[in-house]
C-alpha positions in Angstrom: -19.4 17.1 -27.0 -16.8 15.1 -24.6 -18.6 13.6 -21.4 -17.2 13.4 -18.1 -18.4 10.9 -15.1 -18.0 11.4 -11.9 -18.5 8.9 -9.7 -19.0 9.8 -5.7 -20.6 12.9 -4.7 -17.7 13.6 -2.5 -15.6 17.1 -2.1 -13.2 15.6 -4.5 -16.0 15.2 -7.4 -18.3 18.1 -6.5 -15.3 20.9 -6.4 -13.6 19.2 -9.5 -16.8 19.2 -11.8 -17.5 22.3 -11.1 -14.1 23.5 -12.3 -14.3 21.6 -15.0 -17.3 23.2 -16.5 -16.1 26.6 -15.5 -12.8 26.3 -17.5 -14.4 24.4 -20.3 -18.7 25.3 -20.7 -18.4 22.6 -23.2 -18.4 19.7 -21.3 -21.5 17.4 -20.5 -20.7 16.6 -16.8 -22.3 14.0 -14.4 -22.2 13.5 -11.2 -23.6 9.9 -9.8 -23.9 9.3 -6.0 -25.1 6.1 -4.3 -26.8 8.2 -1.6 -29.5 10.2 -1.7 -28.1 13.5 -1.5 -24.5 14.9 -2.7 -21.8 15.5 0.3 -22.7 13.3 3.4 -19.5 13.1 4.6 -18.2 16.8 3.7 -20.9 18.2 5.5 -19.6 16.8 8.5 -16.4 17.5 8.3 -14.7 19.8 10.9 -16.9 19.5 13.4 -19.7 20.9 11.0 -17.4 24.0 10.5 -15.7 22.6 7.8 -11.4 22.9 7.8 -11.2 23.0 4.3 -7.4 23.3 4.3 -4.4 23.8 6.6 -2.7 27.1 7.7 0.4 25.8 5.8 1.4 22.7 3.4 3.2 19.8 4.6 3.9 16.9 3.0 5.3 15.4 6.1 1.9 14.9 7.4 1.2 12.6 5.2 1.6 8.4 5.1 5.2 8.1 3.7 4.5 6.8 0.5 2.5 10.0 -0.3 5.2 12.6 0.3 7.1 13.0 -3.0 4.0 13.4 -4.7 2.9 15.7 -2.3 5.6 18.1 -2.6 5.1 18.2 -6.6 0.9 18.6 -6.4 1.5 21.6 -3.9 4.2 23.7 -5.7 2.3 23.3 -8.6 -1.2 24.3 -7.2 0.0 25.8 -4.1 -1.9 27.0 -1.2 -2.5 30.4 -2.2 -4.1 29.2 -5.8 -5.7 26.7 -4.0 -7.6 28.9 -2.0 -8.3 31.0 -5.2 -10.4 28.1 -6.8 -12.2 27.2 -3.9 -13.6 31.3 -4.2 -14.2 30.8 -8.1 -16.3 27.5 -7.3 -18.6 29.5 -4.6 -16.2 28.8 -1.5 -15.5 32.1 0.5 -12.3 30.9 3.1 -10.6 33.0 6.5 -8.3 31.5 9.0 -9.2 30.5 12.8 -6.6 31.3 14.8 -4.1 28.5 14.2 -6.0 26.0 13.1 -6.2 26.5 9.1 -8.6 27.8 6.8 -12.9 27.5 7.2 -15.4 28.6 4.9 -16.5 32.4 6.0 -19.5 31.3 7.4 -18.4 28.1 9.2 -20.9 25.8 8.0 -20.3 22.8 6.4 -23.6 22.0 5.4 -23.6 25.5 3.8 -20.2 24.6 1.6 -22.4 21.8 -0.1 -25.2 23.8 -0.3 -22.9 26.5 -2.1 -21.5 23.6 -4.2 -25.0 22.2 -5.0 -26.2 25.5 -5.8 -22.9 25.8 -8.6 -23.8 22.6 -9.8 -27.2 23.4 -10.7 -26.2 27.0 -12.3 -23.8 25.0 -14.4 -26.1 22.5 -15.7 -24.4 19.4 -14.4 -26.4 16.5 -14.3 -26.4 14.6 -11.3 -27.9 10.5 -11.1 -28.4 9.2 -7.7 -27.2 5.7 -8.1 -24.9 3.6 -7.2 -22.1 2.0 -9.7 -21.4 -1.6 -10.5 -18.9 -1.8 -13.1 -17.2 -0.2 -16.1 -15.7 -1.6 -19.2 -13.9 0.2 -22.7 -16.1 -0.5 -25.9 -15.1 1.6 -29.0 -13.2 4.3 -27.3 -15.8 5.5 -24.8 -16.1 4.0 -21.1 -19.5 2.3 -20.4 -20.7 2.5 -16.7 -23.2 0.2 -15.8 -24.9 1.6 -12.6 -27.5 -0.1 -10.6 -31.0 0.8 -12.5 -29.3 2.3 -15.9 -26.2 2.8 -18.2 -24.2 5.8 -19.2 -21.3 6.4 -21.1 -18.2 8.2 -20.8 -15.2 9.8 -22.6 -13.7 10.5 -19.1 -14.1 8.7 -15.8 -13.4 10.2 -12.7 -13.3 7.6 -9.8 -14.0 9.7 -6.6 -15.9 7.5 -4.2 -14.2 7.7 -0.9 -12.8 5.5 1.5 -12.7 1.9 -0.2 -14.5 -1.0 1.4 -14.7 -5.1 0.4 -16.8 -3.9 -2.2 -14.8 -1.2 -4.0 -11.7 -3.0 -3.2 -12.8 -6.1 -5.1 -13.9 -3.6 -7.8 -10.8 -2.2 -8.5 -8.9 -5.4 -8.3 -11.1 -6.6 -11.2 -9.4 -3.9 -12.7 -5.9 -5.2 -12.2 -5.1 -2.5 -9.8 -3.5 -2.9 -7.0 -4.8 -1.8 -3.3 -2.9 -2.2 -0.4 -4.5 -3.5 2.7 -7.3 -0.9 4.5 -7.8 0.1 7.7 -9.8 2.8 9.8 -7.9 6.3 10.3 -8.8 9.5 12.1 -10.9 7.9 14.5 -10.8 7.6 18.7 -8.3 4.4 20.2 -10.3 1.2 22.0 -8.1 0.5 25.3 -7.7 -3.3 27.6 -8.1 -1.0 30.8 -11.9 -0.1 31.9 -12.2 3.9 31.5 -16.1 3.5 31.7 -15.6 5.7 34.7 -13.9 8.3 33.1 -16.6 9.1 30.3 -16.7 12.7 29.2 -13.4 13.6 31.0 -10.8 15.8 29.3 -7.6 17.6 29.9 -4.8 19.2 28.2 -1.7 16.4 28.3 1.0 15.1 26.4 0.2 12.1 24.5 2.3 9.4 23.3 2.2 6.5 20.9 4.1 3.4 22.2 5.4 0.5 20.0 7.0 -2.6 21.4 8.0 0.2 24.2 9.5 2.1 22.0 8.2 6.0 21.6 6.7 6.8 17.9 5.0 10.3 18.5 4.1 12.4 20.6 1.1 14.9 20.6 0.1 17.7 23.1 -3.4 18.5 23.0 -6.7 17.8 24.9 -7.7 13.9 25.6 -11.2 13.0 26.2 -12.4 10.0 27.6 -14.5 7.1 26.2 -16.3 4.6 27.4 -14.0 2.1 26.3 -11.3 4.6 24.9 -9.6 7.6 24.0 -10.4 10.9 21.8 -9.2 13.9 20.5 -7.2 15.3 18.4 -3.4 13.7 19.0 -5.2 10.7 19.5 -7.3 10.7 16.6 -4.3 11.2 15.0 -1.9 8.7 16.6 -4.6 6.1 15.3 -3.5 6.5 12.2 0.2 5.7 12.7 -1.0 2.9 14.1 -2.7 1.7 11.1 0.1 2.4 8.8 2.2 0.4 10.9 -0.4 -2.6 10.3 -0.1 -1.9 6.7 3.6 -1.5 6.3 5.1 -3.9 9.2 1.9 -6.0 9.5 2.1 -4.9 13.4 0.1 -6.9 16.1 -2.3 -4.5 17.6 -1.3 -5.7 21.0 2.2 -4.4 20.4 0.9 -0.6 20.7 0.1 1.5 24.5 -0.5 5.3 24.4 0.4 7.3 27.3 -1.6 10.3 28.9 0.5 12.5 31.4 1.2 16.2 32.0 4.8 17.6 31.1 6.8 17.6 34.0 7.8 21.5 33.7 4.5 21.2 35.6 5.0 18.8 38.5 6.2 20.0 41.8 8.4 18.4 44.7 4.7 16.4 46.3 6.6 15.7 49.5 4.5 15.9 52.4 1.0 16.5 50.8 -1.4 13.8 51.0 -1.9 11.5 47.3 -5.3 12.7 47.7 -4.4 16.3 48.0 -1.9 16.2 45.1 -3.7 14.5 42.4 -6.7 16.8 43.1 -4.9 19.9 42.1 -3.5 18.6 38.9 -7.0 16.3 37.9 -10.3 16.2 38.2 -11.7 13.9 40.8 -13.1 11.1 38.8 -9.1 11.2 36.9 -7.5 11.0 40.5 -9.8 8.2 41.7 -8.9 6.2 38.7 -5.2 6.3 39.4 -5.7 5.7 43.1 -8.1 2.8 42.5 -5.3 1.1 39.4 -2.1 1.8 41.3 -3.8 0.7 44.7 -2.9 3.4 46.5 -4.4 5.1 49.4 -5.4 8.6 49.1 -4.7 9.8 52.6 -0.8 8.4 52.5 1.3 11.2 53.1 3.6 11.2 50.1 7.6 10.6 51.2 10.7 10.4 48.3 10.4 7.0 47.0 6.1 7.7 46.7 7.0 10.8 45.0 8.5 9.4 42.2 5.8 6.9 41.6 3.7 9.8 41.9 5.8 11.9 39.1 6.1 9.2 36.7 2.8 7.9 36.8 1.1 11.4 36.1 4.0 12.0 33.7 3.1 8.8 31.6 -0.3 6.8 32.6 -0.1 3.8 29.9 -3.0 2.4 28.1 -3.1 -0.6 26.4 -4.8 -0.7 22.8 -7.1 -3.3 22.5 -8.6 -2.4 18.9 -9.5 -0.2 16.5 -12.7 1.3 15.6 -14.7 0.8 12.4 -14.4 2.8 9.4 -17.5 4.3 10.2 -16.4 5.9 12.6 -13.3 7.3 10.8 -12.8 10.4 9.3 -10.4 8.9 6.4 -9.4 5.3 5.6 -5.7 4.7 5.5 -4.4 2.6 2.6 -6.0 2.6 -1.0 -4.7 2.4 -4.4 -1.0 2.3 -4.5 0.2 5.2 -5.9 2.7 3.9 -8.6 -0.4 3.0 -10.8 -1.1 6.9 -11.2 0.3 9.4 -13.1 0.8 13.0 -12.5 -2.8 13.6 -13.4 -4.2 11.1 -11.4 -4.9 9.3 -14.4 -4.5 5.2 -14.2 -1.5 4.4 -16.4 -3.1 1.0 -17.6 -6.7 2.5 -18.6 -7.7 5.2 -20.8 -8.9 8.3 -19.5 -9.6 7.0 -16.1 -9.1 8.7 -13.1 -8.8 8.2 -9.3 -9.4 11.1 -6.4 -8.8 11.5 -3.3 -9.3 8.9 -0.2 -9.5 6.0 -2.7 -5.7 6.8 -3.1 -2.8 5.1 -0.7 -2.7 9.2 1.1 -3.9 10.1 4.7 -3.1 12.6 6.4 -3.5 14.6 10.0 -6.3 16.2 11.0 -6.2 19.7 10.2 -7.7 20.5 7.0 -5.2 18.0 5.4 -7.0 15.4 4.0 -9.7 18.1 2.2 -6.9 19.4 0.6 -5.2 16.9 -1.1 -8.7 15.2 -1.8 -9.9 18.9 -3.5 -6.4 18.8 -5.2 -6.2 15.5 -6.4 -9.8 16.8 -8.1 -8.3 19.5 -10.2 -5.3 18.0 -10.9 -7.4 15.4 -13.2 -9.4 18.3 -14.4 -6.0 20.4 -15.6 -5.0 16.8 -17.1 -8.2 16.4 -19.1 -7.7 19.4 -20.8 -4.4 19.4 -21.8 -6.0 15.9 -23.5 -8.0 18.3 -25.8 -5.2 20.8 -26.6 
């Protein structure tokens, strides 16, 4: 009987063993997780709702390096298919208006239930413990975990986000990982929005570098106490962080921009700056800009005021000061370069070895984006495993 491991009790591991003992009853599969229950982090994803994939695939999403890849995994196990398995493993999907595909029931705490449920029916073992090391001796993989040792014909390496830890791990290895930093997560600015806690609106949002424009989001950003959130923002983080990784960029280097398109602004002439920023902000917003671009809220606006008035709603900079830790991202950006991976997400210099999901150099937007490629990557190493008994 051929054994697979699966280390990390991630979506990556939990949908992929599951599959694999589906297609093949044969098996003896294992999950082992360092926590103390299977799923943390996927049943908090989406907001607790779960976006389990994306309306559409697009590789373009994606870091870069990740693309061509991309664009193989998804014409081979396309969105449709995708969708399929995620039903055969206990995963019942519909669509929310535009943005992408959720478990029927919205809950997901109730995907890993459903998951755990499958898990249980199938027989898979599951060891809560965490991993130290692994080694080759007489053609099975050894794992030494924390209180015990198992042993493996296949080893699936699903464990997440890397930190200094699993890093150092897989560098024992002799494989390569690029440097790490936070992704998905809100943007610490130099300015003090204390004030401005809990405050959102619908604007156009733009990542600055050395001045220059690098994207531009429109969605709703909400106010930290030392920062900014949502969605474009959350996402703009990440560009940032693959610019520190790729052109070793100086965080100082980077502003983001909040304004309203100007479709939206009118000729101000006339009305008070008081009266004007009122009926485009809330009050605690208006103050802000009154009190940073010391102006006075009873002047009566004239040409060259309205101007500074335009621009400054059009495009009110903030200067990045840091980034957030990983724990409060939603994906890590950087990982395992991808050249040390074949098709199957098997390593090319260790036998029967696989790596899933965030672990590898591939981030993407928010979106459902990031739980489909992790999912993917999953039964990708699955399909590969059994063509290895064929």
């Amino acid at each position: 009987m051929k054994k697979a491991v699966f280390i990390g009790g991630g979506a990556s591991s939990l949908v992929a063993s599951i599959y694999l003992k589906k297609l093949d009853p044969s098996f003896d599969v294992t999950i082992v997780e360092k926590e103390k229950k299977l799923g943390k982090k996927l049943a908090m994803t989406g907001g607790g709702k779960c976006n389990i994939a994306p309306n559409r695939d697009d590789p373009y999403v994606y870091n870069a390096s990740a693309i061509k890849m991309l664009e193989s995994m998804y014409k081979e196990i396309p969105l449709k298919r995708y969708l399929e398995i995620l039903e055969e493993v206990g995963i019942m999907t519909k669509t929310i208006k535009d943005y992408g595909y959720y478990p029927i029931h919205e809950s997901a705490p109730q995907v890993v239930k459903n998951l755990y449920h499958q898990i249980n029916k199938l027989g898979i073992k599951v060891i809560y413990d965490e991993m130290i090391d692994y080694e080759y001796v007489d053609n099975k993989i050894v794992i030494k975990l924390n209180e015990q040792i198992v042993e493996a014909d296949y080893l699936l390496l699903g464990i997440g986000g890397l930190n200094k830890g699993t890093k150092q791990l897989f560098e024992s290895h002799h494989i390569k990982v690029s440097k790490l930093y936070p992704g998905l997560c809100p943007v610490k600015v130099k300015e003090n929005v204390n004030a401005l806690f809990g405050t959102r609106f619908e604007a156009s949002i733009t990542l600055w570098y050395k001045k220059n424009i690098v994207k531009v989001y429109y969605g709703e950003v909400m106010f930290k106490k030392d920062g900014l959130s949502g969605i474009p923002v959350l996402n703009l983080f990440s560009l940032i962080s693959r610019k520190m990784i790729i052109e070793n960029a100086d965080i100082n280097d980077f502003q983001i921009s909040v304004g309203l398109p100007r479709d939206l602004l009118n000729d101000f002439i006339g009305k008070s700056v008081e009266e004007t920023l009122l009926s485009l902000f809330r009050e605690n917003y208006a103050d802000y800009l009154i009190k940073k671009h010391n102006l006075s809220g009873k002047d009566i606006i004239d040409i060259e005021l309205n101007k500074k008035i335009v621009k400054m709603v059009s495009n009110e900079y903030f200067n990045v000061s840091s980034l957030y830790d990983f724990k409060d991202a939603q994906v890590t950006v950087g990982g395992v370069i991808l050249n040390q991976i074949n098709e199957g997400f098997a390593l090319k210099n260790e036998k029967n070895t696989y790596i899933l999901g965030e672990s590898l150099n591939v981030d993407g937007i928010c979106g459902g984006y990031n739980l489909r490629f992790a999912i993917t990557s999953g039964l990708f190493a699955v399909n590969s495993i059994l063509q290895t008994q064929k």
